[in-house]
N, C-alpha and C positions, 0 to 999 in steps of 0.2 A: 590333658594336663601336662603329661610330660614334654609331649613338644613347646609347650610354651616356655618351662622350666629349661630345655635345653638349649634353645633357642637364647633364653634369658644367659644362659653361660656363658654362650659364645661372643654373646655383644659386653659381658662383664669382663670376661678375657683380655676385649683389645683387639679383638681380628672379626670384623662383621663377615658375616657369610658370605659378599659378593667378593672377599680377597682369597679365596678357594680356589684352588685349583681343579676343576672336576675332571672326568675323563674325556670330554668332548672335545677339552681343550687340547689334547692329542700329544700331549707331556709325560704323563702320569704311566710308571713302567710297573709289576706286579714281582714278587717277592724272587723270581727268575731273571727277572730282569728284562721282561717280555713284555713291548708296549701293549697298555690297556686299550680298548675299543671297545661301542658300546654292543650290544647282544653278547651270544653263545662263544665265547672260546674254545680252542680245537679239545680242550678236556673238560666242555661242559660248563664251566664257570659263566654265567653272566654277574660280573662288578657292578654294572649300570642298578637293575633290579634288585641285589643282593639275594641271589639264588643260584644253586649249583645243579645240575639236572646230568646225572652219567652214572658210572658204575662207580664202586669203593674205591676201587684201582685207580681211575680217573683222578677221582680228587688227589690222589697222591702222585701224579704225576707218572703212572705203570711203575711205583718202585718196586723192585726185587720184594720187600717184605712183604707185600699186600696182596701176591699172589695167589692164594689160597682163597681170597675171598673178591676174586677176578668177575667172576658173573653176578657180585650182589648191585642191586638195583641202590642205587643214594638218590636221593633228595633234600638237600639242605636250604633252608630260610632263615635268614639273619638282619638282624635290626643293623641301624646306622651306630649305633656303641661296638658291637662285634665287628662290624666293620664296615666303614662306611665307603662310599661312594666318589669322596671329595678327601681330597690334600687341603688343609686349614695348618697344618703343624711344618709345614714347609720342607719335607722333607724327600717329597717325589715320590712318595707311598702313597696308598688308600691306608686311611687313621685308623689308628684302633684306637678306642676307648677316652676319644678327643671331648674334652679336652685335660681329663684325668691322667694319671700318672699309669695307674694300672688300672687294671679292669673291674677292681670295688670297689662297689659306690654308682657305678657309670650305667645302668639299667641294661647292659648289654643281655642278648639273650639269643640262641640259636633253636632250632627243631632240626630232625635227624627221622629222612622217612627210609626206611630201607625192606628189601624185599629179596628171596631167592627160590630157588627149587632145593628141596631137601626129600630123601628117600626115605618114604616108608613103608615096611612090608611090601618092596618091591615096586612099588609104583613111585612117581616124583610128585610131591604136595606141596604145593606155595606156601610162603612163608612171610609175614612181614611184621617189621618193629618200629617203633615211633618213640621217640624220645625228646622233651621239653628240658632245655640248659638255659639257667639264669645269672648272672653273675651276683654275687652275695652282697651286702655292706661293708663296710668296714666293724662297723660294730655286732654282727652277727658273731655268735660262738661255734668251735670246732669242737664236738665232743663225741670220741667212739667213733671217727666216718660219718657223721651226720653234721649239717650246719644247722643254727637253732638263731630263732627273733623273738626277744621277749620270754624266753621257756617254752617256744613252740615250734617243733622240728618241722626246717625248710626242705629237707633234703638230703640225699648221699652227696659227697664232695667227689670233685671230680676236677682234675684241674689246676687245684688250689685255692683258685679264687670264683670256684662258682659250685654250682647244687643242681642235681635233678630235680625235679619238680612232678617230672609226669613221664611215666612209661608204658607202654601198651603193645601186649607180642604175642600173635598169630602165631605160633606154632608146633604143628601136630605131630612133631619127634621128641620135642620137650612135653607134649600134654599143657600147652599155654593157650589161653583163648581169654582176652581181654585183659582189662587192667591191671597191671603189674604193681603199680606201683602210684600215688597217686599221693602230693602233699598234704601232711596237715594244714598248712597255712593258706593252701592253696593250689592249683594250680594253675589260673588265669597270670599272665603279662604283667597286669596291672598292677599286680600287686607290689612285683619287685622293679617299679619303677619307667616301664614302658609299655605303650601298646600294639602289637601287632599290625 
């Protein structure tokens, strides 16, 4: 349903899909200024798929801050609202949240798989967390940290302009095993506007 509805945007806009810029066309540079191409980049990013596969650090480029959390495993998935694949807004980027202004309203959504070794009682115990990010409406409420549809809580904000949905964390330093955390409204895609 949504891709029809987004699809419908893009031809109400004034810019049909085939005047996109994609990455194949061997233009399109990433927020470094590092031409895009299509697979794995040397930090893990593939644009083409919209999936990241390396460590925390990786995604940040090895910055100085992130060191601490050097050996955790990431895996990230993200829709064409988060960020898409193709330049439509003519700017030499991959779009974000095209063809919206910001990111509510726009059904973007990310997942976040992460994984480490943590000690306990001497031994090292694997670890891992999962986390579902939606972006909210515009008309969703802020009330206390949480976003609300209707009277009915979407989620922790995070962001600004987006809500947890779905968390779930393996680990046996914290005493964590399963669902953390888990929407009233939902936790499926669909609901806030896109499908996986």
């Amino acid at each position: 349903m949504f891709t029809v509805l987004f699809l419908g945007m893009w031809s109400g806009s004034g810019l049909a899909a085939d005047t996109c810029v994609t990455i194949q066309d061997g233009t399109l540079v990433n927020s470094a200024n590092e031409l895009l191409t299509t697979g794995y980049d040397q930090w893990g990013y593939n644009y083409q798929a919209r999936i990241f596969n390396g460590t925390y650090c990786d995604a940040y480029r090895n910055a100085a801050w992130c060191q601490p959390y050097v050996d955790v495993e990431l895996l990230m998935k993200w829709n064409d609202a988060w960020l898409s694949n193709r330049d439509c807004d003519t700017d030499g980027l991959l779009d974000r949240h095209y063809p919206y202004t910001g990111y509510k309203g726009s059904g973007a959504w990310l997942t976040n798989h992460q994984a480490g070794k943590v000690e306990v009682n001497g031994k090292l115990r694997k670890w891992t967390y999962f986390v579902k990010i939606v972006a909210v409406e515009p008309t969703d409420i802020l009330n206390n940290g949480y976003f609300f549809r209707d009277g009915v809580e979407i989620g922790p904000a995070i962001w600004g302009s987006f809500a947890i949905i779905e968390e779930v964390s393996n680990d046996p330093s914290l005493g964590q095993h399963g669902i953390q955390y888990k929407s009233p409204l939902g936790p499926g895609f669909g609901i806030y506007g896109d499908n996986p």
